[in-house]
SELO-981421 format. One record per residue: residue in three letters; x, y, z of N, C-alpha, C, O, CB in turn. Coordinates in steps of 0.05 Angstrom, whole numbers. Glycine has a CB too. Example, Ala and Ser with C-alpha at 12.3 -4.5 7.8 and 13.67 -1.06 7.14 Angstrom:
<atoms>
<"ALA",<264,-114,156>,<246,-90,156>,<264,-66,156>,<285,-66,169>,<226,-89,181>> <"SER",<257,-45,142>,<273,-21,143>,<258,1,157>,<268,23,161>,<282,-12,114>> 
</atoms>
This chain:
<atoms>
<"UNK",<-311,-200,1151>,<-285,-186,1147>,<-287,-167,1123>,<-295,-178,1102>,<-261,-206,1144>> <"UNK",<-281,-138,1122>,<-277,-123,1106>,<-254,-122,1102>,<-237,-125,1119>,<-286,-104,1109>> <"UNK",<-251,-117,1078>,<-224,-109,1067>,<-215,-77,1056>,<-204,-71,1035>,<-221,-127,1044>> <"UNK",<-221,-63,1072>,<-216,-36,1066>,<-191,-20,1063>,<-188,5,1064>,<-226,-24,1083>> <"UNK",<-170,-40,1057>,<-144,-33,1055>,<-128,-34,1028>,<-105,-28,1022>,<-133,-49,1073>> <"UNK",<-148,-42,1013>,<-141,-57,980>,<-157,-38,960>,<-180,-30,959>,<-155,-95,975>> <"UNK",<-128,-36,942>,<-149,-20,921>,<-136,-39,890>,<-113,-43,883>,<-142,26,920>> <"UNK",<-160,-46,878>,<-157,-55,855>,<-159,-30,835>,<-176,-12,832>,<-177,-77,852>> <"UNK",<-130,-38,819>,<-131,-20,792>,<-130,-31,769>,<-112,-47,765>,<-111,-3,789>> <"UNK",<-153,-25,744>,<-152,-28,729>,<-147,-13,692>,<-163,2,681>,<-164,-37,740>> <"UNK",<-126,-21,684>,<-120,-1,665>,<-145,-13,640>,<-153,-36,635>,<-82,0,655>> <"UNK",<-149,5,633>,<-172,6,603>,<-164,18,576>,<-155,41,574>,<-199,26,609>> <"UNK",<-168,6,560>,<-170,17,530>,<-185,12,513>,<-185,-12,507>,<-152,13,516>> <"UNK",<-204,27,501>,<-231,27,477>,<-234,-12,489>,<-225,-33,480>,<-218,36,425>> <"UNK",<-251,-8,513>,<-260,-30,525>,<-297,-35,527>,<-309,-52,540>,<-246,-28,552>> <"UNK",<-310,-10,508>,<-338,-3,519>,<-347,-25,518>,<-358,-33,538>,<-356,17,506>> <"UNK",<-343,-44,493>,<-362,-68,496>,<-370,-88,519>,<-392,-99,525>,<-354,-82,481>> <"UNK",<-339,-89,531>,<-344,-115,553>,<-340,-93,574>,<-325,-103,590>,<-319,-146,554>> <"UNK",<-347,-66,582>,<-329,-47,612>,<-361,-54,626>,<-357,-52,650>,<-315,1,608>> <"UNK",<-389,-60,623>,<-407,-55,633>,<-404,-86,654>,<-405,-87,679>,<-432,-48,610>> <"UNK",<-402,-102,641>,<-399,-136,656>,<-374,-133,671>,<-374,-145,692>,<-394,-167,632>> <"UNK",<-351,-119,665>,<-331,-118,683>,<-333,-103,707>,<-324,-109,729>,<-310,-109,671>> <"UNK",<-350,-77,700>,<-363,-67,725>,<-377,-72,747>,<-375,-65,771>,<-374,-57,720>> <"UNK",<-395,-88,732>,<-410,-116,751>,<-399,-129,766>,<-408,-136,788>,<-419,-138,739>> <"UNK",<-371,-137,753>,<-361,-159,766>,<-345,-145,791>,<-340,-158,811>,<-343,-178,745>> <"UNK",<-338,-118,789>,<-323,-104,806>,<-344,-90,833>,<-337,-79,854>,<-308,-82,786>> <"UNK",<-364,-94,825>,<-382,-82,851>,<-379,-92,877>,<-374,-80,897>,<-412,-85,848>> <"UNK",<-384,-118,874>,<-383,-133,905>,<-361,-122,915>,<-365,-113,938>,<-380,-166,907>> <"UNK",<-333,-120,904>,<-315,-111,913>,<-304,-80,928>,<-287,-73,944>,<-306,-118,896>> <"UNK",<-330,-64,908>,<-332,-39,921>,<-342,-36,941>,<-331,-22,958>,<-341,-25,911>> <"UNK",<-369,-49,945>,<-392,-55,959>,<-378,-63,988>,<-386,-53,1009>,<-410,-79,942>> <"UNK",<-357,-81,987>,<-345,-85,1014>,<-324,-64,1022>,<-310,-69,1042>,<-332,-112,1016>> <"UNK",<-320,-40,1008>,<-298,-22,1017>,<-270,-22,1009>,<-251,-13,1022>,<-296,-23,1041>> <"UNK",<-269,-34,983>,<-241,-34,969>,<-245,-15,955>,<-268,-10,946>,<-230,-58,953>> <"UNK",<-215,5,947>,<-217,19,924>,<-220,5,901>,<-214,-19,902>,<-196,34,922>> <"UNK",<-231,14,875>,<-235,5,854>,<-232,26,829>,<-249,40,818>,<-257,-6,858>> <"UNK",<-215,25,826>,<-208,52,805>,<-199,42,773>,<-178,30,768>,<-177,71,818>> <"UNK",<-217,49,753>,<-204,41,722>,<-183,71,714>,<-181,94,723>,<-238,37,692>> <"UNK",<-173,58,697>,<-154,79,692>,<-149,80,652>,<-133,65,641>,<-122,70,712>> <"UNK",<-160,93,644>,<-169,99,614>,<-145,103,601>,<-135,121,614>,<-189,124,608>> <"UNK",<-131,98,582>,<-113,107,567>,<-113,119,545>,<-93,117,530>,<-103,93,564>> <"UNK",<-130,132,539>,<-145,154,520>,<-161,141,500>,<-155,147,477>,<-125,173,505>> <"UNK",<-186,122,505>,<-201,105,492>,<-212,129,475>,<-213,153,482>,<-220,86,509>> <"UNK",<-219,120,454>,<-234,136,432>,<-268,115,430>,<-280,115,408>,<-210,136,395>> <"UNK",<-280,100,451>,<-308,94,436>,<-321,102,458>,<-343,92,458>,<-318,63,424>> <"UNK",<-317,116,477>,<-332,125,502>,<-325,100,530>,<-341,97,548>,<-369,126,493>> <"UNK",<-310,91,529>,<-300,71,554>,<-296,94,579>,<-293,82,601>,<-266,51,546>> <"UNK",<-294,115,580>,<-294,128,605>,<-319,138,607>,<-330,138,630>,<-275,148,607>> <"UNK",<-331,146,585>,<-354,158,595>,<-375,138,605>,<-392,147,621>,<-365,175,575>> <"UNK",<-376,115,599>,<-396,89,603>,<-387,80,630>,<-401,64,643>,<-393,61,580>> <"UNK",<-368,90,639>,<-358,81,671>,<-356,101,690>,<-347,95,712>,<-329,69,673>> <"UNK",<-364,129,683>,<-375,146,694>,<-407,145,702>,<-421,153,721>,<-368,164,680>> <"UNK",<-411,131,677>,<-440,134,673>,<-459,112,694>,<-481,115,703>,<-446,126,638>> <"UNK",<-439,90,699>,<-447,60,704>,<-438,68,734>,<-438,51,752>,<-428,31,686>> <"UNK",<-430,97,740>,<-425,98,782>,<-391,85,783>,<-380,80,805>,<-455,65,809>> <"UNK",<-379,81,758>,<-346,77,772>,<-331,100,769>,<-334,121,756>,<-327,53,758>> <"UNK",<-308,87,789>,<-284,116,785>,<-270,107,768>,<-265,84,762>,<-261,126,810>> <"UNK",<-261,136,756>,<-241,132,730>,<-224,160,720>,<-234,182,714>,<-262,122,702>> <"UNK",<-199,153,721>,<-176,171,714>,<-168,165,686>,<-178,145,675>,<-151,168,734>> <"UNK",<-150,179,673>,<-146,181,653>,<-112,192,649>,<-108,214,658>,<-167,195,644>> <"UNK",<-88,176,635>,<-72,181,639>,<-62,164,610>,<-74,146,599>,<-66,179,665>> <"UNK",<-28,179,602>,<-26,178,575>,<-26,131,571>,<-24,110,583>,<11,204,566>> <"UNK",<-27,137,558>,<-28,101,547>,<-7,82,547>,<17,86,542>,<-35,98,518>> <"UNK",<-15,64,553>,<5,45,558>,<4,35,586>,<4,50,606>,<32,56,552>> <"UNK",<2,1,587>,<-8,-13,617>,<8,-7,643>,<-1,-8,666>,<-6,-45,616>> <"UNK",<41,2,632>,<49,5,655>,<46,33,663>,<50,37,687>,<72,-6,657>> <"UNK",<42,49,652>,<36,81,656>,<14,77,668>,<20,82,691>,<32,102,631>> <"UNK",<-8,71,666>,<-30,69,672>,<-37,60,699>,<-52,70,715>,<-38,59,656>> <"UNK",<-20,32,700>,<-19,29,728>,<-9,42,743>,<-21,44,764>,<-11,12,735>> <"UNK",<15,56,742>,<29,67,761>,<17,95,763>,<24,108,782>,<57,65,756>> <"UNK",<6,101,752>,<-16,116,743>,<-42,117,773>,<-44,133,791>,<-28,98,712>> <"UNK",<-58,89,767>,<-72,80,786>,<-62,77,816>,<-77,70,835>,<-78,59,777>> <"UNK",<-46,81,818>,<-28,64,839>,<-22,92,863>,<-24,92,887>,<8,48,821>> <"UNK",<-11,122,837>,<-6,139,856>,<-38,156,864>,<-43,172,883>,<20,159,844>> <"UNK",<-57,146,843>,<-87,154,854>,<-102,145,876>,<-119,157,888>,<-104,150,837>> <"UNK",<-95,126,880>,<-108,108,905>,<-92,110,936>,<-69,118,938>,<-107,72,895>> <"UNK",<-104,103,955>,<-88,102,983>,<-85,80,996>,<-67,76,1013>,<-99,117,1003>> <"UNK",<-102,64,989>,<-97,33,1000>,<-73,29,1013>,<-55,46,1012>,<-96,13,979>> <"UNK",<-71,15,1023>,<-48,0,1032>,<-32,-21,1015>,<-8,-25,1013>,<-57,-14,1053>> <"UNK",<-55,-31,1005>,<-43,-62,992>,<-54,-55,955>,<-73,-39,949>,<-66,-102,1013>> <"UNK",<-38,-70,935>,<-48,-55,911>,<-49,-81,896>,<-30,-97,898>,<-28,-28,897>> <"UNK",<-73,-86,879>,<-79,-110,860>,<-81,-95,832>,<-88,-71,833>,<-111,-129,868>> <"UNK",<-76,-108,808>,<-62,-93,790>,<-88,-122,770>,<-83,-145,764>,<-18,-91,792>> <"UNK",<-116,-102,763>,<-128,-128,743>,<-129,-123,714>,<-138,-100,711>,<-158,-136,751>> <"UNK",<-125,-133,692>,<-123,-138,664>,<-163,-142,658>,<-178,-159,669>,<-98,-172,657>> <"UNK",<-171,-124,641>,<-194,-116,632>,<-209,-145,625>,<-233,-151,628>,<-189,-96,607>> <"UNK",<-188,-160,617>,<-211,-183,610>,<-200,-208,639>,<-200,-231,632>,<-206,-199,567>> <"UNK",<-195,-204,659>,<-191,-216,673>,<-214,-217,696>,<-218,-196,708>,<-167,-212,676>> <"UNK",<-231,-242,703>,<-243,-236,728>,<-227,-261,751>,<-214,-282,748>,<-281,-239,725>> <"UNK",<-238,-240,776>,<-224,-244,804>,<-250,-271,815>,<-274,-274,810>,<-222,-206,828>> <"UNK",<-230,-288,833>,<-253,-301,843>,<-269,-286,867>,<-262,-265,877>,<-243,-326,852>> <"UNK",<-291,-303,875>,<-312,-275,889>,<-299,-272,914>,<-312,-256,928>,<-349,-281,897>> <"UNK",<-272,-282,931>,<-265,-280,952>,<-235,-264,956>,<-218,-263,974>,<-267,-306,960>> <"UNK",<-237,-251,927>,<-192,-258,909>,<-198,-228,938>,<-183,-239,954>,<-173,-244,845>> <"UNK",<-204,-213,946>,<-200,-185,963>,<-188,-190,986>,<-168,-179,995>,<-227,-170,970>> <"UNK",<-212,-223,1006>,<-200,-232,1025>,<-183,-245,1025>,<-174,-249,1048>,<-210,-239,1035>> <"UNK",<-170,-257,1005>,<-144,-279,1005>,<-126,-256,1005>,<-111,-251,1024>,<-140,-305,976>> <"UNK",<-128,-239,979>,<-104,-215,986>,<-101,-205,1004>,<-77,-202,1009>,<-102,-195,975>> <"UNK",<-115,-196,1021>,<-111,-172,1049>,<-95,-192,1072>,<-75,-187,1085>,<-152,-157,1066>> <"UNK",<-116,-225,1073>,<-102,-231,1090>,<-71,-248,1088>,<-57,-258,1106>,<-120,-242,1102>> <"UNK",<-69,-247,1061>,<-38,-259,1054>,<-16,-229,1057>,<6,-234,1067>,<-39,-275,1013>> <"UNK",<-19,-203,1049>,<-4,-185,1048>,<-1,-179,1076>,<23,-176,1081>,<-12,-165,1030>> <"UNK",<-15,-177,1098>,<-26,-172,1123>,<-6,-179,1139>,<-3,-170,1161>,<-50,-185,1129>> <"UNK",<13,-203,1122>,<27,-218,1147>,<54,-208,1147>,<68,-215,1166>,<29,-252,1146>> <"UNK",<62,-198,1133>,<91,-186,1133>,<86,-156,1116>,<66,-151,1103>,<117,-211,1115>> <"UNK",<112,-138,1120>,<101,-111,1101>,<113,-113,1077>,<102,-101,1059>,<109,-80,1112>> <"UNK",<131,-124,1073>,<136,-130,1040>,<133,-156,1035>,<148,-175,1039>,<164,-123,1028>> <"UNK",<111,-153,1025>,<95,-179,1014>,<83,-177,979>,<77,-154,972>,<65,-181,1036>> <"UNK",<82,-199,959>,<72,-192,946>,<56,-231,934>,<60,-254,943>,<93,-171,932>> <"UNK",<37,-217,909>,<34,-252,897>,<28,-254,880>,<33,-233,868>,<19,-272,905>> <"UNK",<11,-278,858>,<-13,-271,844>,<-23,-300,850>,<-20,-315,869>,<-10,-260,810>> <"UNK",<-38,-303,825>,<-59,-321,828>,<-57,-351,809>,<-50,-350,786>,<-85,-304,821>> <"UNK",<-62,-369,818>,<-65,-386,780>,<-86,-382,764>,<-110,-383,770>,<-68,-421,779>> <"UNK",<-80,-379,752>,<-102,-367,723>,<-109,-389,703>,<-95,-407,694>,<-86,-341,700>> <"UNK",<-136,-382,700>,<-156,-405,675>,<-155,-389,656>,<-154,-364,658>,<-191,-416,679>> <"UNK",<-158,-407,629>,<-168,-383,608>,<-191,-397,597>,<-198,-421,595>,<-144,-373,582>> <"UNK",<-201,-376,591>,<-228,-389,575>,<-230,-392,543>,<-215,-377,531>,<-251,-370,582>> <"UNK",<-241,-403,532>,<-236,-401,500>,<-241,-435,492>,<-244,-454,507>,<-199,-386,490>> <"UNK",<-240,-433,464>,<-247,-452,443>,<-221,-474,443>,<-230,-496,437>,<-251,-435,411>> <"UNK",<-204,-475,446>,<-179,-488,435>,<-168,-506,459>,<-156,-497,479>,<-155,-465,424>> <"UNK",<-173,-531,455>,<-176,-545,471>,<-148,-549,490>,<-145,-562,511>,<-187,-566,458>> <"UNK",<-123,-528,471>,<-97,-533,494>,<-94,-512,519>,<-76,-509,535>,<-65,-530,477>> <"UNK",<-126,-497,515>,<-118,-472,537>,<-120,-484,564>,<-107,-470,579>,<-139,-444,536>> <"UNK",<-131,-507,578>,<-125,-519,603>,<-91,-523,600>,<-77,-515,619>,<-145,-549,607>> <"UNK",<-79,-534,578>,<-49,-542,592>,<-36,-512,585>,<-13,-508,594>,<-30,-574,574>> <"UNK",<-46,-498,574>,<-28,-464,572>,<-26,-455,605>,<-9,-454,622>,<-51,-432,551>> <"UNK",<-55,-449,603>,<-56,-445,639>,<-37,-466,657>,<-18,-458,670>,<-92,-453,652>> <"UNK",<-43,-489,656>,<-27,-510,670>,<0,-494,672>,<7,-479,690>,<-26,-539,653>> <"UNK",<14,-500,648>,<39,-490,644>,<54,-473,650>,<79,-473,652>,<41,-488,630>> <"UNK",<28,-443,658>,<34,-416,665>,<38,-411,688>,<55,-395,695>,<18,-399,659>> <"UNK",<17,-432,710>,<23,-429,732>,<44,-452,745>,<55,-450,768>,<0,-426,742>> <"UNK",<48,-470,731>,<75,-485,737>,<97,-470,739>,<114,-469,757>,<82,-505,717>> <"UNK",<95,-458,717>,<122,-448,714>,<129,-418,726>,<149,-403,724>,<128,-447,684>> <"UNK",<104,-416,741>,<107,-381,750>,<116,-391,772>,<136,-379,778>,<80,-355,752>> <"UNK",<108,-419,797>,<112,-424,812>,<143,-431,817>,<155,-427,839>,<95,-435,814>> <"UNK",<156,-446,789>,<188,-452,788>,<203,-430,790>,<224,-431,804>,<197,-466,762>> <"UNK",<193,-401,773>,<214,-383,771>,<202,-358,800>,<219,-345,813>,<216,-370,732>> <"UNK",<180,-355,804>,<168,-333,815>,<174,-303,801>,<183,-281,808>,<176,-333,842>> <"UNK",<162,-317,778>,<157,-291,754>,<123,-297,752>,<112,-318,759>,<177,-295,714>> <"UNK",<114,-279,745>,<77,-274,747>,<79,-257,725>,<95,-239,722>,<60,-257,779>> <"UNK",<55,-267,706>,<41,-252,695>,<26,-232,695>,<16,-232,718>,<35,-261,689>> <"UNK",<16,-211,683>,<-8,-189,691>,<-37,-211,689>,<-58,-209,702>,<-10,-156,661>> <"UNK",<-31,-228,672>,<-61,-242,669>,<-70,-258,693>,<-93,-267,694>,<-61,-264,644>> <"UNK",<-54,-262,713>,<-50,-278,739>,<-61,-261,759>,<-73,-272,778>,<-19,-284,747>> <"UNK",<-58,-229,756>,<-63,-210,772>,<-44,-212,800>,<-47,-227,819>,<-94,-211,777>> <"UNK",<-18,-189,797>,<-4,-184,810>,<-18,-172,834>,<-35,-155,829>,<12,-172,797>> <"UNK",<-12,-179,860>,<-15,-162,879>,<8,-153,899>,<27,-169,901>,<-33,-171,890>> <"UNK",<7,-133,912>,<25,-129,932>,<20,-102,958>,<1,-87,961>,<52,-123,915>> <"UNK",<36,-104,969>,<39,-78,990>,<47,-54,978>,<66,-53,962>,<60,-81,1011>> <"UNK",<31,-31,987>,<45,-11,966>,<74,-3,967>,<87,8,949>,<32,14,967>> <"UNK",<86,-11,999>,<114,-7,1011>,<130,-18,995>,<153,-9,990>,<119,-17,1039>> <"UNK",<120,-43,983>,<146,-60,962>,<140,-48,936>,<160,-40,925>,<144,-100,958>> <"UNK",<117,-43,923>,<116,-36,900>,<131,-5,900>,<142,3,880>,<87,-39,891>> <"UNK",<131,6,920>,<147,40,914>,<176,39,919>,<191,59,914>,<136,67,936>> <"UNK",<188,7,934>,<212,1,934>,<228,-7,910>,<253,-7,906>,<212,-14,950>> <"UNK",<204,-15,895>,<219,-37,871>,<214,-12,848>,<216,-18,824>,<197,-77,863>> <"UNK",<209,10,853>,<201,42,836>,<180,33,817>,<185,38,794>,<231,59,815>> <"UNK",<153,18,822>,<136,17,816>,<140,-2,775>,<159,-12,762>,<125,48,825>> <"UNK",<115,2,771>,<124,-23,738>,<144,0,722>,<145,24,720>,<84,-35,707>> <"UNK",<154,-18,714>,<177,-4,696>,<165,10,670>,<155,-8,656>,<201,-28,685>> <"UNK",<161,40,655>,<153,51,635>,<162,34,611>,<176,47,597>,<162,76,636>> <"UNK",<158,9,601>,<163,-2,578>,<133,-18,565>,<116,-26,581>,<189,-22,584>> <"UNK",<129,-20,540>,<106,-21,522>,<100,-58,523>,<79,-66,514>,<115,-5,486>> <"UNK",<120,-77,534>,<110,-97,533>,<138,-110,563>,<160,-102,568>,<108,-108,497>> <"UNK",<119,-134,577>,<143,-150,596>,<145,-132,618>,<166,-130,632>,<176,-155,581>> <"UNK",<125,-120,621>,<125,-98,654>,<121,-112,668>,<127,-104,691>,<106,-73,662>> <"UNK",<111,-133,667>,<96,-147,695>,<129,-175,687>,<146,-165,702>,<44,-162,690>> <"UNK",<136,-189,681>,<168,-192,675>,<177,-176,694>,<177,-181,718>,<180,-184,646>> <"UNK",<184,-158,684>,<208,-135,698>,<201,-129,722>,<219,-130,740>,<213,-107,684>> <"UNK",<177,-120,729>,<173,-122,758>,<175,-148,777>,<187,-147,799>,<148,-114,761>> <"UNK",<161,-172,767>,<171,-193,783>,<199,-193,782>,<201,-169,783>,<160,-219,776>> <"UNK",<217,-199,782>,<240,-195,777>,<248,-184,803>,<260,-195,822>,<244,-180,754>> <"UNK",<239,-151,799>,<257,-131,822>,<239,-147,844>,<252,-161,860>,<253,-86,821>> <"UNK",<209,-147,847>,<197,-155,869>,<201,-191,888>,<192,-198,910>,<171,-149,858>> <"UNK",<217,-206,869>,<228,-234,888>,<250,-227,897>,<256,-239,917>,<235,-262,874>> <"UNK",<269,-205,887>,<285,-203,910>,<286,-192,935>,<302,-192,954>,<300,-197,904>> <"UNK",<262,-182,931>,<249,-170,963>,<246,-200,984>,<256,-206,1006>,<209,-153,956>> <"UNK",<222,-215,960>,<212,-228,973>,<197,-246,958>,<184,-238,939>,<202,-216,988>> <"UNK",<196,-278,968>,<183,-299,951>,<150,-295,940>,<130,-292,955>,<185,-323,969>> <"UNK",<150,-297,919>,<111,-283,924>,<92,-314,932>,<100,-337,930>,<90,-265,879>> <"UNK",<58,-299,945>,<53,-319,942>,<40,-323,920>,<31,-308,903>,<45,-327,960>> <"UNK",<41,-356,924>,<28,-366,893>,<-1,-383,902>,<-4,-406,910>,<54,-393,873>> <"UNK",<-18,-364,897>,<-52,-371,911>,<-61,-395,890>,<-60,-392,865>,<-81,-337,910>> <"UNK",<-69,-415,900>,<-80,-433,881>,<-103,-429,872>,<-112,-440,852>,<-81,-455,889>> <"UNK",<-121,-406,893>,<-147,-404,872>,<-138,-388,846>,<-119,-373,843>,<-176,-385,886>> <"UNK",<-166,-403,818>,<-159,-385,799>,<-175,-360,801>,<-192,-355,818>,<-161,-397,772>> <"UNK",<-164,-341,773>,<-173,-318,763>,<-167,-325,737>,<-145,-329,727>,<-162,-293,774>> <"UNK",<-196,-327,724>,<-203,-331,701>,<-195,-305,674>,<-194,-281,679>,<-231,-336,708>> <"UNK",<-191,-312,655>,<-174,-293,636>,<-180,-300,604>,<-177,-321,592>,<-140,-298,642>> <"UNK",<-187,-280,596>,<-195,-291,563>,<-169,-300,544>,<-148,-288,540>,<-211,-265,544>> <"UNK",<-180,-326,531>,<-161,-342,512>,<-169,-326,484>,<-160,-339,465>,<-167,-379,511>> <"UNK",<-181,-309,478>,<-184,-298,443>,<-168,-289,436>,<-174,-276,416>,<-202,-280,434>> <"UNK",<-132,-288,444>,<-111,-282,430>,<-106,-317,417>,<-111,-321,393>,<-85,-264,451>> <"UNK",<-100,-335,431>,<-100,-362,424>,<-136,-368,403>,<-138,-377,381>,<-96,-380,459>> <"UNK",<-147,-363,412>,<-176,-371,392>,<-166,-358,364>,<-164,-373,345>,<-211,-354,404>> <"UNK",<-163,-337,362>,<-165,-329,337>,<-133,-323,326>,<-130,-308,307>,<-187,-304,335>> <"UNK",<-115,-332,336>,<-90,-332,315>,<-79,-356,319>,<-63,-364,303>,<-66,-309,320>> <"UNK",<-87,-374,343>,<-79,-401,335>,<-68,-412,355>,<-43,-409,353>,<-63,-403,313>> <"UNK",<-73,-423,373>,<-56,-440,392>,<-26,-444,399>,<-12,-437,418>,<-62,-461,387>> <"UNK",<-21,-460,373>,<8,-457,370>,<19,-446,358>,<41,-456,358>,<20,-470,368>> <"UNK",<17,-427,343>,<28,-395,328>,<30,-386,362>,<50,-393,375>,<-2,-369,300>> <"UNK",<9,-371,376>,<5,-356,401>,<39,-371,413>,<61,-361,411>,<-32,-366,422>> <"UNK",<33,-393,423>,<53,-405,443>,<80,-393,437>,<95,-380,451>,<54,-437,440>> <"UNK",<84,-404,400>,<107,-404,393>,<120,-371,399>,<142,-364,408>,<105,-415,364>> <"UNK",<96,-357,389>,<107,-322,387>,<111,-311,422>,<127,-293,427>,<74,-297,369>> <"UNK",<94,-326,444>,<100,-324,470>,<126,-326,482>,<133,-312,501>,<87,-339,481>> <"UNK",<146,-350,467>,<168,-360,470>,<191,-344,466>,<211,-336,478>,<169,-379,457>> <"UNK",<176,-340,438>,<197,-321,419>,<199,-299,436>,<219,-298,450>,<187,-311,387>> <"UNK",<188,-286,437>,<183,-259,446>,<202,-256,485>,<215,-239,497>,<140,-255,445>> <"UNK",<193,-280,491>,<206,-288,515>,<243,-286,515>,<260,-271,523>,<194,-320,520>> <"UNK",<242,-307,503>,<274,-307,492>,<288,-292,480>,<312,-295,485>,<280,-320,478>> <"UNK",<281,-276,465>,<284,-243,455>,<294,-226,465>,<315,-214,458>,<266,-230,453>> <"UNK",<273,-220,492>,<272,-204,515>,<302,-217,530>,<323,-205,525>,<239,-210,533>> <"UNK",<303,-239,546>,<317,-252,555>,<344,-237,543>,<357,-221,554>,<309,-278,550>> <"UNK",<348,-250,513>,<372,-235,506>,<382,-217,503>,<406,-214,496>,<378,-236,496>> <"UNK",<357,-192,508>,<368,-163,507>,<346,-154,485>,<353,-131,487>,<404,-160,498>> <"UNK",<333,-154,473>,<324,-142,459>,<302,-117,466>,<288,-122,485>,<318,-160,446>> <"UNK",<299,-97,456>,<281,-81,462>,<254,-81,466>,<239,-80,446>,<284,-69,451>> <"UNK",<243,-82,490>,<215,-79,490>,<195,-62,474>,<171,-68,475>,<212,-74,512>> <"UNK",<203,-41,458>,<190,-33,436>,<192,-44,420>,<170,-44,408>,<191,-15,428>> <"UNK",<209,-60,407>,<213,-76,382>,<199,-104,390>,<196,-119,370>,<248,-80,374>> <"UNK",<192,-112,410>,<180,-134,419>,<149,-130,417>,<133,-149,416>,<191,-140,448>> <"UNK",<142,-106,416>,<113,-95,430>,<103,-103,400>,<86,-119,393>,<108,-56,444>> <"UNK",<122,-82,378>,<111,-90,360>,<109,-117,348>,<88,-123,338>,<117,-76,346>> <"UNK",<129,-136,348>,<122,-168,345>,<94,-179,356>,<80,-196,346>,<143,-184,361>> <"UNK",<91,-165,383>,<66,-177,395>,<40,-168,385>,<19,-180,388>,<65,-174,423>> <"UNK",<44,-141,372>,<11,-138,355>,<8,-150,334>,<-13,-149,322>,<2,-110,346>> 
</atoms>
């Protein structure tokens, strides 16, 4: 089974170090006839040119994840659209589970449960937790890797232009379409925001930042809390 109906987008920023292994990891996927498009947000260490260089496609559009995607999104033709986070890899089958889960109805959408990798021995129950609880509310993370039909994503007017909680705000418009699914395979995702500021600092500022939002607060004033 090919999946020639799926285009994975990925937004990039000054990523040169790790874009050559991510490339790698994205071939098989080309290789079977999915789009595969990075989308640069004006990196300054050569991250576009090393993915020109390495045989990938790559656009370039002003910065910021949800620009970028939506970005990606009106570049591609696919049918069905997967939305992946730079340090996130897909399992080697995540193309066929998507095509044939979106396949079955036209507004369809999902993501995935996600592992993280890293030093700090609470990142199994973070993950745990993330996908528990994405499954209670059917809110998804970007680190989960959103997917959908492009028919629902241009219904729901694609990720919302804000600097942090796009993938929030889109689940949101996109369960009232429709329940997503919640794929039990994982897609693995780097823990070095938790490695190097701290487990439970990370959690606590996740919360915060959550509840914040929740109450109204501005997603620019949030963005900056989160750097």
């Amino acid at each position: 089974m090919t999946s020639r109906n799926l285009a994975i987008i990925v937004p990039v920023l000054n990523e040169v170090n790790a874009i050559h292994d991510l490339i790698n990891h994205l071939k098989p996927y080309a290789e079977r006839g999915n789009e595969v498009l990075f989308v640069d947000g004006g990196s300054q260490d050569g991250t576009a040119a090393a993915i020109q260089s390495a045989g990938g496609k790559v656009i370039t559009s002003a910065a910021g994840r949800a620009k970028q995607m939506n970005a990606g999104a009106r570049a591609t033709s696919s049918q069905y659209l997967a939305f992946l986070h730079a340090d996130t890899r897909l399992p080697s089958n995540a193309d066929h589970i998507m095509v044939a889960l979106l396949s079955q109805k036209t507004l369809a959408w999902g993501r995935f449960d996600v592992k993280i990798e890293g030093q700090s021995r609470l990142l199994p129950i973070i993950a745990f937790m993330m996908n528990w609880r994405s499954r209670l509310t059917h809110i998804a993370t970007g680190d989960q890797v959103l997917f959908m039909s492009r028919s629902l994503f241009e219904i729901v007017g694609c990720f919302p232009d804000q600097p942090l909680m796009e993938d929030i705000e889109i689940s949101k418009q996109l369960k009232q379409c429709a329940p997503p699914y919640c794929v039990k395979h994982k897609v693995t995702t780097s823990g070095r925001r938790w490695d190097s500021r701290g487990s439970w600092k990370t959690i606590a500022l996740m919360w915060k930042l959550r509840w914040s939002y929740w109450r109204g607060e501005s997603p620019e004033t949030l963005a900056e809390q989160y750097r």
